[in-house]
Backbone as JSON, one array per atom type, in Angstrom:
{
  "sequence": "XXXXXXXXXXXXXXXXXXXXXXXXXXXXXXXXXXXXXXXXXXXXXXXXXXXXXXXXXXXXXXXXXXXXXXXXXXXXXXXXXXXXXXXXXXXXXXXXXXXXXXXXXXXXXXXXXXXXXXXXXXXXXXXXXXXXXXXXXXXXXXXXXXXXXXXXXXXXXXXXXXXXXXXXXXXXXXXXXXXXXXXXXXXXXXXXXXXXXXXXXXXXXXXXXXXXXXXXXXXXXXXXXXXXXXXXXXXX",
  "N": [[126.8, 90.32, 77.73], [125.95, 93.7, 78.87], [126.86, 95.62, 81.72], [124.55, 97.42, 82.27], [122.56, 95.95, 81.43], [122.57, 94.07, 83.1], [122.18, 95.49, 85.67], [122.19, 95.91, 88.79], [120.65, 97.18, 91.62], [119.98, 96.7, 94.49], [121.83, 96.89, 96.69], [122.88, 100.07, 97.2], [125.47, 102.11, 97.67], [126.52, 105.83, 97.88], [128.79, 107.65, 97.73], [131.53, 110.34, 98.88], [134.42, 111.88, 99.66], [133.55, 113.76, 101.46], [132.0, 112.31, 103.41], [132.81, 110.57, 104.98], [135.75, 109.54, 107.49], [137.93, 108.15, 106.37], [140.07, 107.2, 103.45], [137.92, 107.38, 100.76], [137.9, 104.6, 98.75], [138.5, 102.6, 100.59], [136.15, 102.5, 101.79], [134.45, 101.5, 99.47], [135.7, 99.37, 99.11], [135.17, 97.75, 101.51], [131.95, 97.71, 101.29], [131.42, 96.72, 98.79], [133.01, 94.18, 99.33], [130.92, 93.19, 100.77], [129.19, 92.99, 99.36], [127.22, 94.85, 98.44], [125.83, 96.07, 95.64], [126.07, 98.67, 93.71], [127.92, 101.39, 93.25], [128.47, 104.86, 94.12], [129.68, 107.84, 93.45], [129.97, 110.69, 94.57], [130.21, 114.07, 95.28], [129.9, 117.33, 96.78], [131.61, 119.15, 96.8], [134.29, 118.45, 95.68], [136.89, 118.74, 93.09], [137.38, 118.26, 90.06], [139.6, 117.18, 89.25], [139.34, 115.83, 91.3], [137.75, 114.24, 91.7], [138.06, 112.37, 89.91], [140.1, 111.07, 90.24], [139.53, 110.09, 92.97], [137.6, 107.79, 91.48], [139.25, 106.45, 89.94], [140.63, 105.0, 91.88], [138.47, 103.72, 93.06], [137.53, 102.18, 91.14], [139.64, 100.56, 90.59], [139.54, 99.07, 93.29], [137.27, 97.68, 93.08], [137.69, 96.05, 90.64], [140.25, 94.31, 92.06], [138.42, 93.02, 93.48], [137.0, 91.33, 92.15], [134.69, 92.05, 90.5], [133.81, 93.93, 88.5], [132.24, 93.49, 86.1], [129.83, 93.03, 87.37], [129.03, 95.06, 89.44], [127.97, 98.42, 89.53], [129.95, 101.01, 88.84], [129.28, 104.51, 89.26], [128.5, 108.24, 88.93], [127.49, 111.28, 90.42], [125.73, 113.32, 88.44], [127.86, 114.92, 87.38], [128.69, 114.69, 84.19], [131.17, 115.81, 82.87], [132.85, 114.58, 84.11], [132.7, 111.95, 84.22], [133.25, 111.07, 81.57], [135.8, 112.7, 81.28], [137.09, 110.52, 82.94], [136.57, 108.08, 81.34], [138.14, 108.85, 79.27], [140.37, 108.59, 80.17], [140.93, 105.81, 80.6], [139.56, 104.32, 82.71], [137.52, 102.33, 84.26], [134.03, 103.28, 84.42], [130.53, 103.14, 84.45], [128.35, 105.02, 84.1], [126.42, 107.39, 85.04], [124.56, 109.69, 87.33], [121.78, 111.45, 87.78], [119.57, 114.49, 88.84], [116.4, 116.32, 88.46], [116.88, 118.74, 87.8], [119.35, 118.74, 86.37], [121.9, 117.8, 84.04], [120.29, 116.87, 81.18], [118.96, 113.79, 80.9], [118.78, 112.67, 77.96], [120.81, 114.09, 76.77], [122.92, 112.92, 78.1], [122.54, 110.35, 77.72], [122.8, 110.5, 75.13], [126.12, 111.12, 75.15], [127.33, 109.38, 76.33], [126.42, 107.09, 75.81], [124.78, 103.7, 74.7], [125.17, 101.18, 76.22], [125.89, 102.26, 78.41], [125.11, 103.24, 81.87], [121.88, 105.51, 83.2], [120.65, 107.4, 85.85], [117.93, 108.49, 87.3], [116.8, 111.01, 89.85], [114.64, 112.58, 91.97], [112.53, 114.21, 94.14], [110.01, 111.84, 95.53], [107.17, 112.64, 95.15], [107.19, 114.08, 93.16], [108.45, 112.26, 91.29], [106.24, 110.55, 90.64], [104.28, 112.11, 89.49], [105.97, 112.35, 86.97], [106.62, 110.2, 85.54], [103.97, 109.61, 85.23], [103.47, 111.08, 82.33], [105.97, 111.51, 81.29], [108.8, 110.5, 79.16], [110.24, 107.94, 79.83], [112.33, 106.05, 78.67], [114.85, 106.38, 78.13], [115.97, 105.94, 80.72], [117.33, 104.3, 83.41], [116.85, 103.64, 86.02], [115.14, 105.16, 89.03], [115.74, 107.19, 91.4], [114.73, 107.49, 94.47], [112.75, 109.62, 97.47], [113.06, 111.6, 100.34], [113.52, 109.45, 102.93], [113.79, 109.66, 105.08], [114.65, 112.64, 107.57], [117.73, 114.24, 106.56], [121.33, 114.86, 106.73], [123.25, 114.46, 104.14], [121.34, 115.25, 102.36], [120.92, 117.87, 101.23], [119.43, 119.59, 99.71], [117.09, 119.16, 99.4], [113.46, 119.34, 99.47], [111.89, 121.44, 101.34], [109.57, 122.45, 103.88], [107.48, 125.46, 104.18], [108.14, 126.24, 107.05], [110.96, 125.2, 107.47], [111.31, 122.77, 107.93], [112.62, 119.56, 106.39], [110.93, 117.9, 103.9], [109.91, 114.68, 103.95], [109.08, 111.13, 103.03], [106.94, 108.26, 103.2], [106.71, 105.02, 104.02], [104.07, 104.16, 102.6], [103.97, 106.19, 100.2], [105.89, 105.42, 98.74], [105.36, 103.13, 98.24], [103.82, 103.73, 96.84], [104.56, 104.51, 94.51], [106.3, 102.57, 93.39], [104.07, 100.77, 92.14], [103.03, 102.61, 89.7], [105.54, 103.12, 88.37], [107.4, 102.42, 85.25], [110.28, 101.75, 85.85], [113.1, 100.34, 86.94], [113.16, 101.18, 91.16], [115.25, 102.39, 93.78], [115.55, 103.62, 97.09], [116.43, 106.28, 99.18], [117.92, 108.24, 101.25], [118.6, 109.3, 104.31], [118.05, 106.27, 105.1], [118.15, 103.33, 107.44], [119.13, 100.36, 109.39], [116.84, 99.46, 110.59], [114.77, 99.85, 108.93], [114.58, 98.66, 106.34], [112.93, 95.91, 106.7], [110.63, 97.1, 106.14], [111.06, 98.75, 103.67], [111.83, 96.78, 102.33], [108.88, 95.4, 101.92], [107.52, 97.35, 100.12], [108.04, 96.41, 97.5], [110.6, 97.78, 96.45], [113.7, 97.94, 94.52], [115.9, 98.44, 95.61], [117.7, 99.98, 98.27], [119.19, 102.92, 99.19], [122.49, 104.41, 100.81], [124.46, 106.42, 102.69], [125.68, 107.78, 105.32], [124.93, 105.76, 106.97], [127.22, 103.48, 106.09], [129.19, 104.62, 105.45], [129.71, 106.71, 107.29], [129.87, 104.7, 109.69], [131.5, 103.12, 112.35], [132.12, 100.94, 111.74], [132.36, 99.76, 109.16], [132.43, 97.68, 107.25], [131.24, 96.02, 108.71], [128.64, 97.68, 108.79], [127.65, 97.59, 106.22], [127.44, 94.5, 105.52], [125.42, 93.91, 107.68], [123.46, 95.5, 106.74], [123.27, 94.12, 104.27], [122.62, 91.35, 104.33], [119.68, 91.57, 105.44], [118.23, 93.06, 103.85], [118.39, 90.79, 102.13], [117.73, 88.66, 103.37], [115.07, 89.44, 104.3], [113.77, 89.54, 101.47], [114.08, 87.21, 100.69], [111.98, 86.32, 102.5], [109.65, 87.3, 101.56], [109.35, 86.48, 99.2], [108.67, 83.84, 99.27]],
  "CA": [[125.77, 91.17, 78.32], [126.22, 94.68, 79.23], [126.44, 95.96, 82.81], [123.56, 98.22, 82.01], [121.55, 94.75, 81.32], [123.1, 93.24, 84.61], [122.2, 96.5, 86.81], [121.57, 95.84, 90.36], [120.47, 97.97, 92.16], [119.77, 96.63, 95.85], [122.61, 97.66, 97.99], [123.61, 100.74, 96.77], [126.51, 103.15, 98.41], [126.65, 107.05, 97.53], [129.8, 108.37, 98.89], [132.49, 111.39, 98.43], [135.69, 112.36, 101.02], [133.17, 114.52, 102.7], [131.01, 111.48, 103.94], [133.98, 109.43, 105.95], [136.93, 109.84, 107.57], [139.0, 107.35, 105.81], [140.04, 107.0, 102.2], [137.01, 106.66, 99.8], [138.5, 103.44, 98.45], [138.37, 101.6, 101.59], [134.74, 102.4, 102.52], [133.91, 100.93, 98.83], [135.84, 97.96, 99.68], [134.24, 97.02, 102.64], [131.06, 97.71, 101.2], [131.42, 95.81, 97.1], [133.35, 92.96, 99.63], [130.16, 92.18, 101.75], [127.75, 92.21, 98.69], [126.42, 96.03, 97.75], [125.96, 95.98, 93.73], [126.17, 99.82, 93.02], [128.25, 102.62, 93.67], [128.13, 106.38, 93.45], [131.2, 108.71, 93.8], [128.88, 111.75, 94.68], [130.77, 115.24, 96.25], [129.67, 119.03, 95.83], [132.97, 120.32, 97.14], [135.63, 117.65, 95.36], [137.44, 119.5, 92.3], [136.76, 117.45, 88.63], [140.34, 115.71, 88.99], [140.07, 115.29, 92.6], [136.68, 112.88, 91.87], [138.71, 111.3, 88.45], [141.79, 109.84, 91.17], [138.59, 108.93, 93.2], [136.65, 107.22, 90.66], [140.26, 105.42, 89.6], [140.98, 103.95, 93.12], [137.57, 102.82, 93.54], [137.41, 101.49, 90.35], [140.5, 99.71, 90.99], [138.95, 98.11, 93.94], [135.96, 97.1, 92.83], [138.72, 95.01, 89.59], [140.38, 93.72, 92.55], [137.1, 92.11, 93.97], [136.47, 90.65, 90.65], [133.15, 92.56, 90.12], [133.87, 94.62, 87.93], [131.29, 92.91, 85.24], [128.37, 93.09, 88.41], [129.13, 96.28, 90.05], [127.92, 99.47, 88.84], [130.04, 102.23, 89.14], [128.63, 105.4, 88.31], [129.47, 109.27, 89.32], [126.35, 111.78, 90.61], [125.97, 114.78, 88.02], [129.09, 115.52, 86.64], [128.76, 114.02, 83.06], [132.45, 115.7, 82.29], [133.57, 113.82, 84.65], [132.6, 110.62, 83.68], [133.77, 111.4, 80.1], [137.12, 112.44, 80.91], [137.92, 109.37, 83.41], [136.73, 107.68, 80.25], [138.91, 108.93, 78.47], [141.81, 108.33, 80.24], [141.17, 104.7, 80.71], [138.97, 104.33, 83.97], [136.1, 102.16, 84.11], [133.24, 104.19, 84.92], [129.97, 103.1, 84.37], [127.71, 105.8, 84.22], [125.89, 108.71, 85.37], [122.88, 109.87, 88.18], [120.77, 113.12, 87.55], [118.54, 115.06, 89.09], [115.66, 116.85, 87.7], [117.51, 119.65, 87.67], [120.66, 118.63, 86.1], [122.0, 117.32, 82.56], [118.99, 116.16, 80.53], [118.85, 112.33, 80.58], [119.08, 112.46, 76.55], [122.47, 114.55, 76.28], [123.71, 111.66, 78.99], [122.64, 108.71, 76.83], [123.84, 110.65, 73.47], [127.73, 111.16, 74.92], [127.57, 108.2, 77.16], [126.33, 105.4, 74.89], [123.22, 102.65, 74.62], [125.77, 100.12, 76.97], [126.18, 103.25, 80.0], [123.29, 103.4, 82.88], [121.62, 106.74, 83.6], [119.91, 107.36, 86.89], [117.52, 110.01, 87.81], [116.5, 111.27, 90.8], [113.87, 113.57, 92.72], [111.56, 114.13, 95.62], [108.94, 111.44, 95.41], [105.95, 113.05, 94.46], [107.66, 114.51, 91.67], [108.74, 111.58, 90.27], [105.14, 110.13, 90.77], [103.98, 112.83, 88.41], [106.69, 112.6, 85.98], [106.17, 109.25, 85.34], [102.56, 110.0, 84.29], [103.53, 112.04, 81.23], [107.51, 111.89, 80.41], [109.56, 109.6, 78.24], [111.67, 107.39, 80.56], [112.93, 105.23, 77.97], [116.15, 106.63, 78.08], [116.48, 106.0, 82.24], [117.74, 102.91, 83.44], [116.15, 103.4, 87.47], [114.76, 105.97, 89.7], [116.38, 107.31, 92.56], [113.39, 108.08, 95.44], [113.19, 109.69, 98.92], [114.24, 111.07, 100.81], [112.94, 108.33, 103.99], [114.24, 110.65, 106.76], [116.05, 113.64, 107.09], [119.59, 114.11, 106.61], [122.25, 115.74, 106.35], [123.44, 114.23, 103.42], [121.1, 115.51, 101.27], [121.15, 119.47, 102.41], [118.79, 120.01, 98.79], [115.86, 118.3, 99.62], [112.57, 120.24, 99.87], [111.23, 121.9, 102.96], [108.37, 123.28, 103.88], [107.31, 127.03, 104.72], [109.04, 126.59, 108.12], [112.31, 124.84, 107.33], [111.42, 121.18, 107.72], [112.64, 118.66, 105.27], [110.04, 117.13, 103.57], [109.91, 113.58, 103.85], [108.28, 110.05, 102.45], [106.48, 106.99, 104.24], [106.4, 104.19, 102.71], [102.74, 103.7, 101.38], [103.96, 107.09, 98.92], [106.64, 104.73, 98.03], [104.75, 101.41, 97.4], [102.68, 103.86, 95.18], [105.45, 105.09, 93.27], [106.62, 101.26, 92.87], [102.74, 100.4, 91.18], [103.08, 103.08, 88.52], [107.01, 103.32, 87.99], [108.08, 101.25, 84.83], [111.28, 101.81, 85.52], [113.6, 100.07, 89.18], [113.32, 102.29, 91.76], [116.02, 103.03, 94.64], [115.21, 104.18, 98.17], [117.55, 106.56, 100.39], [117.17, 109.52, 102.34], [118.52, 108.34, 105.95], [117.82, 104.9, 105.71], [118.89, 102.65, 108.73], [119.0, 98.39, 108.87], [115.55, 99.09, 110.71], [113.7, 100.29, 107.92], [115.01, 97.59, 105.23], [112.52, 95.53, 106.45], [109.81, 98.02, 105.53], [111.24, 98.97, 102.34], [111.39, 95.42, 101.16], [107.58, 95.07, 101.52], [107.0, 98.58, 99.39], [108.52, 96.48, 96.99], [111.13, 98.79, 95.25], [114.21, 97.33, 93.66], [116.76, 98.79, 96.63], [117.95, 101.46, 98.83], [120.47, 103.64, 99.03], [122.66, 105.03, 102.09], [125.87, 107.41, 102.76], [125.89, 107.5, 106.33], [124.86, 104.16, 107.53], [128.08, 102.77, 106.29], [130.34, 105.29, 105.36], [129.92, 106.93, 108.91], [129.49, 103.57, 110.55], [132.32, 102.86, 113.72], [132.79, 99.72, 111.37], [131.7, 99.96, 107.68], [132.12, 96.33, 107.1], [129.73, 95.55, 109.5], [127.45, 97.89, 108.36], [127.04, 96.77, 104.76], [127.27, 93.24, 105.84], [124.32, 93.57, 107.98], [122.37, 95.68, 105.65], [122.82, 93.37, 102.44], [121.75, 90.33, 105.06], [118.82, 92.08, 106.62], [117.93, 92.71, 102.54], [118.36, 89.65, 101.38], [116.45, 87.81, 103.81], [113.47, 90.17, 103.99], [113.1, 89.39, 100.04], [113.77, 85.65, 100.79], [110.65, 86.2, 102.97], [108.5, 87.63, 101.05], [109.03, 85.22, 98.11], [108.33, 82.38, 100.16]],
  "C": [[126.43, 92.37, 79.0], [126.41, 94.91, 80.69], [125.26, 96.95, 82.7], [122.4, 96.86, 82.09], [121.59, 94.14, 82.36], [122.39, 94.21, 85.41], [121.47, 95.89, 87.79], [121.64, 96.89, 91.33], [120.28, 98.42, 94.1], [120.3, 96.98, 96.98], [123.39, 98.91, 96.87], [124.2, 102.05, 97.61], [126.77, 104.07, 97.31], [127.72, 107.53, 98.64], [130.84, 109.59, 97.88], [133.21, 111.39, 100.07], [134.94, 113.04, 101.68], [132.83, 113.76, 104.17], [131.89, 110.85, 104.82], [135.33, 109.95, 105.87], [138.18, 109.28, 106.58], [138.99, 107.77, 104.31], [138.35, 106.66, 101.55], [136.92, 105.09, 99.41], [138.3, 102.18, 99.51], [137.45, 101.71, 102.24], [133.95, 101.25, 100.81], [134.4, 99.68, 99.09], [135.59, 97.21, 100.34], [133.12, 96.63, 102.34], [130.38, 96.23, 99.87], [132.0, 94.39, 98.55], [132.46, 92.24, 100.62], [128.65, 92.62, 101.2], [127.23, 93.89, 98.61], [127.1, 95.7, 96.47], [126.17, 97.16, 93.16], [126.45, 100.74, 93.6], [128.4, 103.99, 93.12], [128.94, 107.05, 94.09], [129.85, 110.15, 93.71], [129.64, 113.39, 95.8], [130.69, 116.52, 95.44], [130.77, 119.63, 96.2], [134.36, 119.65, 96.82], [135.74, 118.4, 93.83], [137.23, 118.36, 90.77], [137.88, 115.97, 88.88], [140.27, 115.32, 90.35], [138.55, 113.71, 92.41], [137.11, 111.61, 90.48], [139.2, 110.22, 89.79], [140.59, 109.38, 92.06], [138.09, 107.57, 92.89], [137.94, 106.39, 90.42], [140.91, 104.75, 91.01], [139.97, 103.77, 93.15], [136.97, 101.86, 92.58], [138.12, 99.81, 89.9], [140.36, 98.25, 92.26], [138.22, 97.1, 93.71], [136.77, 95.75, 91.19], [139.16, 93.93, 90.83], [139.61, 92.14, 93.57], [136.27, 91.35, 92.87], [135.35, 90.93, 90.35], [132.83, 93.71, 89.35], [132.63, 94.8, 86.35], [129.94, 93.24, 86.41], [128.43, 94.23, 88.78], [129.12, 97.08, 89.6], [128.94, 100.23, 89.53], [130.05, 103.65, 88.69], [129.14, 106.97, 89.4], [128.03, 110.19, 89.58], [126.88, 113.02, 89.88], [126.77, 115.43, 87.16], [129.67, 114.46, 85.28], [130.4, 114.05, 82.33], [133.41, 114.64, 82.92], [134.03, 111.82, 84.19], [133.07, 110.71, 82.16], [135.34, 111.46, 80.01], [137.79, 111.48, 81.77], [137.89, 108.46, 82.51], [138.0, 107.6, 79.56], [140.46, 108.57, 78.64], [141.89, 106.47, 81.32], [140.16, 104.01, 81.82], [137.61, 103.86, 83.64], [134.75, 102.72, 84.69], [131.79, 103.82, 84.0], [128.77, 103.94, 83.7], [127.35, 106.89, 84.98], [124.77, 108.72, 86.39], [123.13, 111.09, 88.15], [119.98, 113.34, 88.12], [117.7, 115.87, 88.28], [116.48, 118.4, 86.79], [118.59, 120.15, 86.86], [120.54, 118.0, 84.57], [120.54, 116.69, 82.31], [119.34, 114.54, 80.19], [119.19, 111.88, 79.2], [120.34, 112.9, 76.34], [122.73, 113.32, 77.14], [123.99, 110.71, 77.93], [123.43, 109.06, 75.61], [125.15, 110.71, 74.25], [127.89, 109.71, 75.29], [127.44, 106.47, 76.45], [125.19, 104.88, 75.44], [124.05, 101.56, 75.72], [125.87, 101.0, 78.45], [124.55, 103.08, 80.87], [123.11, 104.99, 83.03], [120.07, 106.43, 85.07], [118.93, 108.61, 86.73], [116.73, 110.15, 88.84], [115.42, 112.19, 91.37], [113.02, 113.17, 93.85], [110.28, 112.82, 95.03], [107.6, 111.43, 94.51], [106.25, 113.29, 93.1], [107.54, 113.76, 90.69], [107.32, 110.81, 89.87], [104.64, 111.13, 89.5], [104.79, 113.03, 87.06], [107.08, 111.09, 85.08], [104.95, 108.65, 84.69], [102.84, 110.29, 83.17], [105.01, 112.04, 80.79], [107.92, 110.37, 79.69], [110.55, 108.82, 78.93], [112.1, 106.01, 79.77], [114.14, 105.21, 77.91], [117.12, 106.41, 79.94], [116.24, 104.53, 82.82], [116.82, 102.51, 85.04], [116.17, 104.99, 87.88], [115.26, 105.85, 90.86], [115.43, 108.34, 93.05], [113.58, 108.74, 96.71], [113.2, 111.34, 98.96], [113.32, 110.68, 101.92], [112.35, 109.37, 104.84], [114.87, 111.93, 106.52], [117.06, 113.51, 107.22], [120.05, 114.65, 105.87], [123.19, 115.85, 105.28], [123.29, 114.79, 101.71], [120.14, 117.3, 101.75], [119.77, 119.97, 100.86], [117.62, 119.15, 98.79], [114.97, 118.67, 99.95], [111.89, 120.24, 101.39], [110.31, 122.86, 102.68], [108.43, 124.4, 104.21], [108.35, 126.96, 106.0], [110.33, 125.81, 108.35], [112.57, 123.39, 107.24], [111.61, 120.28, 106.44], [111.19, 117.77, 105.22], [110.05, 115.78, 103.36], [109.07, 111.94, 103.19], [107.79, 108.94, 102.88], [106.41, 106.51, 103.49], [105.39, 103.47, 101.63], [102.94, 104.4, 100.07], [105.33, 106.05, 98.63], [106.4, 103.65, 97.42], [103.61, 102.56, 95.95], [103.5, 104.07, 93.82], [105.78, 103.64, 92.13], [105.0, 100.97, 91.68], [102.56, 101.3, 90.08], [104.55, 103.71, 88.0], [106.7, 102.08, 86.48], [109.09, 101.22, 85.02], [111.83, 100.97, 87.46], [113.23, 101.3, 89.83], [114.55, 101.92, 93.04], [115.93, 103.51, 95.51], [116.3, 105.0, 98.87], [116.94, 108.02, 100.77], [117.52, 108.99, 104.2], [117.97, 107.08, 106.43], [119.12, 104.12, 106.75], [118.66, 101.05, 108.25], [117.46, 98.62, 109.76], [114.48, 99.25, 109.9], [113.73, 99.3, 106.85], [113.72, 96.72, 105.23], [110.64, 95.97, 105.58], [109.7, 98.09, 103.96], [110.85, 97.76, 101.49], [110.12, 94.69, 100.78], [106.77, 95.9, 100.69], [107.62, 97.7, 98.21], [109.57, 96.94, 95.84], [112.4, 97.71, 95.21], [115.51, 97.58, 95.15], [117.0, 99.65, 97.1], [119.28, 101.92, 98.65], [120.96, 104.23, 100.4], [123.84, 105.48, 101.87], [125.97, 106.93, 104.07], [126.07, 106.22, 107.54], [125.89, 103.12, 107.26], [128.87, 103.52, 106.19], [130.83, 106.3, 106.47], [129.82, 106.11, 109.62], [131.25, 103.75, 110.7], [132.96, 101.69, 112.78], [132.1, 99.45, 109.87], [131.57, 98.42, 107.18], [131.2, 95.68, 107.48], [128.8, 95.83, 109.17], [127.01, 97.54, 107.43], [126.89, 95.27, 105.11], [126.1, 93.21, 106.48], [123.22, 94.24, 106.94], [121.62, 95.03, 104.68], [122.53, 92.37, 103.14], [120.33, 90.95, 105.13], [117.58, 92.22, 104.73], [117.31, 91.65, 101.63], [117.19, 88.67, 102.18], [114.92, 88.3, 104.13], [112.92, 89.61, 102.41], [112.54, 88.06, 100.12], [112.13, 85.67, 101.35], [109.19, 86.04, 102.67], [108.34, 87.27, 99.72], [108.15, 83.86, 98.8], [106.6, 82.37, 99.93]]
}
C-alpha cells in the first residue's frame, strides 16, 4: 500500500528555518516522535538547494523514527523541488498548492498516481470550488485560516487591512460538502482542537504552536493527545 493510500492527515506540521530557531530537523523530530503524521517543508525565502538539504535531513529523521511508510513528507509549492530531491535519492512524498500555484494536474502528471497532492485556499473559496471542479486528482484540502497569523502574511483581508478569518460552523460546512479530507490551520492553539474535532474535519495544521513553542516536544505531544482524545470522545 502506497503512502498516498495510508495518508494521515491529523497532526500535521508546516515548517521552514524561518519558523524556529533551531535546526528544522530537530523541530520534525520532536514533532513525527510524539505522533504528528504529516509534514511540510514550506519557506518563501529558502533558496531551491537550501530546502533539498532540508527536505534530506528531515527525511532522514523521519527513516530514523521508522515512519517513513506512515509519515507524509511533502514540500509547499515548489514542484522542482520535489523533483530534483527525487532525483537525487531523497524520499519526498509529495506536493501542497494553492489556488494560485502549479495546476494540481501538471503535479499528478510529473509526480505520479503513488505521490499526494494537497491544495489549499481561503475557505469560502474552497466551498465554491468544490461545487463545480474536478478534485479527483487532490488527495485533501488544506482550510483556514482559524486566526490570524503571521505565518500566513497571504491570506485575504478586508478593505481595511484585517485578515479575514473562519469559525468553525464555515468549517463544519465545508466538511458536509468536501469529498475530499480536509486540514485545519491558520493559528491554531491546543484550545481550539477541541472545537475542531467536533467540525469534524480530518486534522489541523500549525507552524507556530510547535515550532515556536519554549518546548516543541511538549507541544506536539499535547496537541496529538488533546486530538486523539477529543475523537475518542466523540466516537464513544
Amino acid at each position: 500500500m502506497s503512502i498516498r493510500e495510508k495518508l494521515d492527515i491529523s497532526a500535521y506540521l508546516v515548517i521552514g528555518q524561518e519558523n524556529c530557531s533551531c535546526p528544522v530537523e530537530e523541530v520534525v523530530r520532536a514533532a513525527v516522535g510524539e505522533g504528528f503524521t504529516c509534514v511540510q517543508i514550506r519557506s518563501k525565502i529558502a533558496t531551491a538547494r537550501e530546502m533539498i538539504s532540508t527536505l534530506e535531513k528531515s527525511a532522514a529523521v523521519i527513516r530514523e523514527l521508522g515512519k517513513s511508510d506512515s509519515v507524509a513528507l511533502l514540500v509547499d509549492d515548489r514542484l522542482d523541488v520535489v523533483l530534483a530531491a527525487r532525483e537525487l535519492g531523497i524520499k519526498v512524498d509529495g506536493v501542497h498548492v494553492g489556488q494560485s500555484d502549479i495546476p494540481v494536474e501538471v503535479c499528478r502528471k510529473y509526480l505520479g498516481e503513488n505521490s499526494i497532492v494537497g491544495l489549499s485556499a481561503r475557505t469560502e473559496e474552497l466551498i465554491d470550488y468544490v461545487k463545480s471542479a474536478d478534485v479527483s486528482q487532490i488527495d485533501y484540502f488544506g482550510a483556514g485560516p482559524l486566526h490570524e497569523t503571521k505565518t500566513k502574511l497571504d491570506a485575504g483581508k478586508t478593505s481595511d487591512g484585517r485578515i479575514i478569518t473562519h469559525d468553525f460552523a464555515e468549517i463544519a460546512e465545508f466538511v458536509k460538502v468536501s469529498p475530499r479530507p480536509i486540514v485545519v490551520g491558520g493559528g491554531v492553539k491546543l484550545r481550539d482542537i477541541p472545537a475542531l474535532v467536533a467540525t469534524k474535519v480530518q486534522g489541523f495544521f500549525v507552524v507556530s504552536a510547535v515550532a515556536g513553542a519554549d518546548n516543541p516536544k511538549l507541544a506536539a505531544r499535547e496537541l496529538v493527545e488533546a486530538w486523539r482524545n477529543n475523537e475518542q470522545t466523540i466516537l464513544r
